[in-house]
ZAMARGU-4260 file (C-alpha; in steps of 0.2 Angstrom, whole numbers, plus 5000, padded with zeros to 4 digits):
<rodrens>
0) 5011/4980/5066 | 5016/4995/5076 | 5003/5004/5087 | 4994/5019/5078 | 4996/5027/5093
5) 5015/5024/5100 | 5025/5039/5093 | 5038/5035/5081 | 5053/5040/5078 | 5061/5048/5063
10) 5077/5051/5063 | 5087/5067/5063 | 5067/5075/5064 | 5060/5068/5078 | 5045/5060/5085
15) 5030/5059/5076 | 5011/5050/5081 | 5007/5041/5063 | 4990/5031/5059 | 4997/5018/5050
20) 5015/5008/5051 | 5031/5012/5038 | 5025/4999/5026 | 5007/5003/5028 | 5012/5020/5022
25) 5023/5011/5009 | 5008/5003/5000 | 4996/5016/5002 | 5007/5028/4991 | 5011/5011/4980
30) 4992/5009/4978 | 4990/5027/4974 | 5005/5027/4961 | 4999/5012/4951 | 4982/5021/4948
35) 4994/5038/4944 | 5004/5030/4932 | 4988/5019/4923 | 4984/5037/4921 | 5000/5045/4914
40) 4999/5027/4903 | 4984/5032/4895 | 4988/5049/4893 | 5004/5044/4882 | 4997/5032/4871
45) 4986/5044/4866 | 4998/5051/4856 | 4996/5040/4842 | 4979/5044/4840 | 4969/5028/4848
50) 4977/5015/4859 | 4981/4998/4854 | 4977/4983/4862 | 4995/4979/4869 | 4995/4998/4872
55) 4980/4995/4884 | 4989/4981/4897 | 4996/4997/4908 | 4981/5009/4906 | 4969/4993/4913
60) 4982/4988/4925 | 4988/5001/4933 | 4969/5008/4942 | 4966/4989/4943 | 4981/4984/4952
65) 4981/5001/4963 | 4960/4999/4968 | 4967/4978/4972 | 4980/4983/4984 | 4968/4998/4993
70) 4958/4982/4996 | 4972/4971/5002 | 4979/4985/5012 | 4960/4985/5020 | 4960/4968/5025
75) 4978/4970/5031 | 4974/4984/5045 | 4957/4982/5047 | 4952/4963/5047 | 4969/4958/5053
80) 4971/4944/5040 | 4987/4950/5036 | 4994/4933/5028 | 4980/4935/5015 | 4983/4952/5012
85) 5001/4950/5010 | 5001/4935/4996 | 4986/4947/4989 | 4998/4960/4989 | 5015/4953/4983
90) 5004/4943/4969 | 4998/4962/4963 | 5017/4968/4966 | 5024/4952/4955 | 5014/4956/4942
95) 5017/4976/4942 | 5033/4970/4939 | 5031/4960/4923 | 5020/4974/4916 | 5036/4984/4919
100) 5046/4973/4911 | 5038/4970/4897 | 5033/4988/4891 | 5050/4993/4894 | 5057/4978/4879
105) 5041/4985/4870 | 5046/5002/4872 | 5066/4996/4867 | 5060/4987/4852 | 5053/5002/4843
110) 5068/5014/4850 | 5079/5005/4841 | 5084/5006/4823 | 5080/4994/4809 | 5094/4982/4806
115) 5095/4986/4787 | 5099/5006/4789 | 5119/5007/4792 | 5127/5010/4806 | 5123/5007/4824
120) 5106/5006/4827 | 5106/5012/4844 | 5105/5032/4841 | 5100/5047/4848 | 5086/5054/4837
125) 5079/5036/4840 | 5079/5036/4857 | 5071/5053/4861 | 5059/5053/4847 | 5053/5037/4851
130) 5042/5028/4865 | 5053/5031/4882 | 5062/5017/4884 | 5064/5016/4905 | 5047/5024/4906
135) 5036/5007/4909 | 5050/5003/4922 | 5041/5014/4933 | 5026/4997/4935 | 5044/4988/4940
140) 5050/5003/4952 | 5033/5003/4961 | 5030/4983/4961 | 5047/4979/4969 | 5042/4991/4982
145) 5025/4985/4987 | 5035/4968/4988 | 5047/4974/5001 | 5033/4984/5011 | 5024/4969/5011
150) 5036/4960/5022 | 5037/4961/5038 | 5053/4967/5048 | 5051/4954/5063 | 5068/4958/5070
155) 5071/4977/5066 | 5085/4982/5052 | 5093/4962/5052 | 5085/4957/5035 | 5075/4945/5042
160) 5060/4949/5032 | 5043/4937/5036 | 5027/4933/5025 | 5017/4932/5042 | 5011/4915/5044
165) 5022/4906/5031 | 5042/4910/5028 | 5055/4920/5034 | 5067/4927/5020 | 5085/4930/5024
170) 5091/4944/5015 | 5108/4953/5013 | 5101/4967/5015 | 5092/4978/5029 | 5074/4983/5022
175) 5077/5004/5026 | 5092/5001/5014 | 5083/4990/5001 | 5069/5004/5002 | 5084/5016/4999
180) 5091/5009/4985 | 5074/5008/4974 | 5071/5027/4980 | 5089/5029/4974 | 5087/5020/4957
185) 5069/5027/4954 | 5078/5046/4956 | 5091/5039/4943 | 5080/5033/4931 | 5065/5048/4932
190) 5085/5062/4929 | 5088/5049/4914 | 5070/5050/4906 | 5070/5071/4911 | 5086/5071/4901
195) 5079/5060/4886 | 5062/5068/4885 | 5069/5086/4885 | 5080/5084/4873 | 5068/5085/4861
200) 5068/5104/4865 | 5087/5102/4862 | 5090/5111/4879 | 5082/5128/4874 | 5078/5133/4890
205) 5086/5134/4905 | 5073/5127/4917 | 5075/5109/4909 | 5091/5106/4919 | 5082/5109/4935
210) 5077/5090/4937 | 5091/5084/4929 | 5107/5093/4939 | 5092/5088/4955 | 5088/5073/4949
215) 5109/5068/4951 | 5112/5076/4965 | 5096/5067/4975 | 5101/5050/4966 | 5120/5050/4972
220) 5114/5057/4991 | 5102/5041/4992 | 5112/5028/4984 | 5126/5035/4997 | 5113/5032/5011
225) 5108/5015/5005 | 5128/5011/5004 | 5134/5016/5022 | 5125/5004/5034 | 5131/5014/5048
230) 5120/5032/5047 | 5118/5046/5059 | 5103/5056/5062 | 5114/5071/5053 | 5114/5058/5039
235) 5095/5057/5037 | 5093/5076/5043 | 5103/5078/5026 | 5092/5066/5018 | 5075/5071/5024
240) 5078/5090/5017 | 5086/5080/4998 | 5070/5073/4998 | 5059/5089/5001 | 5069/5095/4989
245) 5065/5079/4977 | 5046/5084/4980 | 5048/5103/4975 | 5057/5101/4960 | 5041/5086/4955
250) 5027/5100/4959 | 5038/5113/4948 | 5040/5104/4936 | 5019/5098/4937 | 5016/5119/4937
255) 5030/5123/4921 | 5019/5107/4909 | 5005/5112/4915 | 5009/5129/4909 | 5016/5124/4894
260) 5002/5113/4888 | 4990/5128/4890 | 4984/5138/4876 | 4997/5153/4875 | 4988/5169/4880
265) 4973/5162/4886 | 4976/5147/4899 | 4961/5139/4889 | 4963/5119/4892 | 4967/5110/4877
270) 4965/5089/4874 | 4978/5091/4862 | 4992/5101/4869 | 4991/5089/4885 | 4993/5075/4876
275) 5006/5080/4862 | 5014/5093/4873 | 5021/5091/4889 | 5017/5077/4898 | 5010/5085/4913
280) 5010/5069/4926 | 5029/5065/4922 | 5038/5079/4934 | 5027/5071/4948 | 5038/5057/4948
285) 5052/5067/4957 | 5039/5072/4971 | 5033/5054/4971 | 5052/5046/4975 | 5054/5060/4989
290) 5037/5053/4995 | 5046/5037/4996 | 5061/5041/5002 | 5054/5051/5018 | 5044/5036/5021
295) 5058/5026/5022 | 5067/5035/5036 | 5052/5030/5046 | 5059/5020/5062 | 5075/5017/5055
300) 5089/5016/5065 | 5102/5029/5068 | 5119/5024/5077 | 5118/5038/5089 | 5103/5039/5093
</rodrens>
């Protein structure tokens, strides 16, 4: 791992002295975003009044899994044993995952329309009425990153990625553009549920388009970095500034729930509104995959640099 002390560079910004490595970083922020989104779990089954037992698998795994890594990520920096902590650590991720994967055909299940009304049963009022279908996808999102962060880059940006101590994976692809193509997909996917979920307001204000005509423009400009191998340090200048941007329109959008879910007139702090109203933790999604992207440009390579 890289020495907490050796500056690193990011390209297009500079030089920077950082305490822990890219992936270190990676799985800090994907510890910290299982706990968040066990959190934002909770808070949206709440909704129904009382949380079923297959309701509770993400609210229990999510603080679990995220406390489970912190630990891992500990034994990785501090006790050095980092072939435990990386089995530890992809075993946590694998799971995150299936959770994922999982609530999202839970989620579909209900979204769709029973088989003995006419007509299609995939259908709008369906789909933004009911549970948000690419919502648990965001355990998948996170758990595929703490796999990739958990591999080591033994031969910088040539996809050969090593579990120290036991295999070396050759992948197609170089691990900053596998990082950028799940910031790129996450960005996608938190636009598509922005659009879904505000749609119940049928569009009435204007400020509901923010993350969406955002959300498009910082998907295509990642997924156009993931593509091109061959980027300059304009390239991530452009792409470091997209993602500051990914993170203001998050904290906006955190401020405008949170105002929203207050009582009018007041700013008296209701359970109910938070629950039932706005979910405040959702925008956060937007800062959390600027997060991510800005991490990613950590010590990748630029061709003229």
């Amino acid at each position: 791992m890289d020495n907490a002390r050796t500056p690193t560079r990011i390209p297009g910004i500079g030089e920077f002295i950082l305490p822990l490595s890219r992936n270190d970083l990676m799985l800090l922020l994907v510890g910290m975003n299982l706990i968040m989104v066990g959190l934002e779990s909770y808070l949206a089954h709440l909704i129904s009044g009382s949380i079923k037992p297959m309701e509770s698998i993400p609210v229990f795994f999510g603080p679990i899994a995220g406390l489970v890594l912190f630990l891992a990520l500990f034994v990785r920096i501090q006790r050095k044993q980092v072939t435990l902590a990386s089995l530890l650590i992809i075993g946590v991720a694998a799971a995150s995952v299936g959770v994922g994967i999982l609530g999202s055909a839970f989620h579909w299940e209900r979204d769709l329309a029973p088989v003995n009304l006419p007509g299609n049963r995939l259908r709008w009022n369906w789909l933004i009425y009911g549970p948000p279908a690419l919502a648990p996808l965001a355990f998948a999102g996170i758990g595929l990153m703490g796999i990739i962060a958990a591999l080591e880059d033994t031969k910088p940006e040539s996809g050969k990625l090593t579990i120290p101590g036991l295999i070396t994976l050759n992948t197609p692809l170089k691990q900053t553009q596998q990082l950028l193509w799940l910031v790129g997909l996450g960005l996608l996917a938190a636009t598509v549920s922005s659009f879904m979920d505000h749609g119940r307001t049928d569009f009435e204000n204007i400020f509901v388009w923010i993350p969406v005509v955002f959300g498009v423009f910082g998907s295509v400009v990642t997924v156009l970095m993931a593509v091109y191998e061959k980027r300059t340090s304009s390239d991530y200048f452009i792409f470091f500034w997209t993602m500051m941007l990914m993170v203001l329109v998050g904290v906006m959008g955190f401020g405008l729930h949170v105002n929203t879910d207050l009582a009018e007139g007041t700013g008296e702090v209701l359970r109910d509104r938070f629950i039932r109203g706005a979910p405040p933790l959702a925008p956060l999604l937007f800062a959390n995959m600027g997060l991510l992207g800005i991490i990613s440009m950590i010590g990748a390579e630029a061709i003229d640099e």
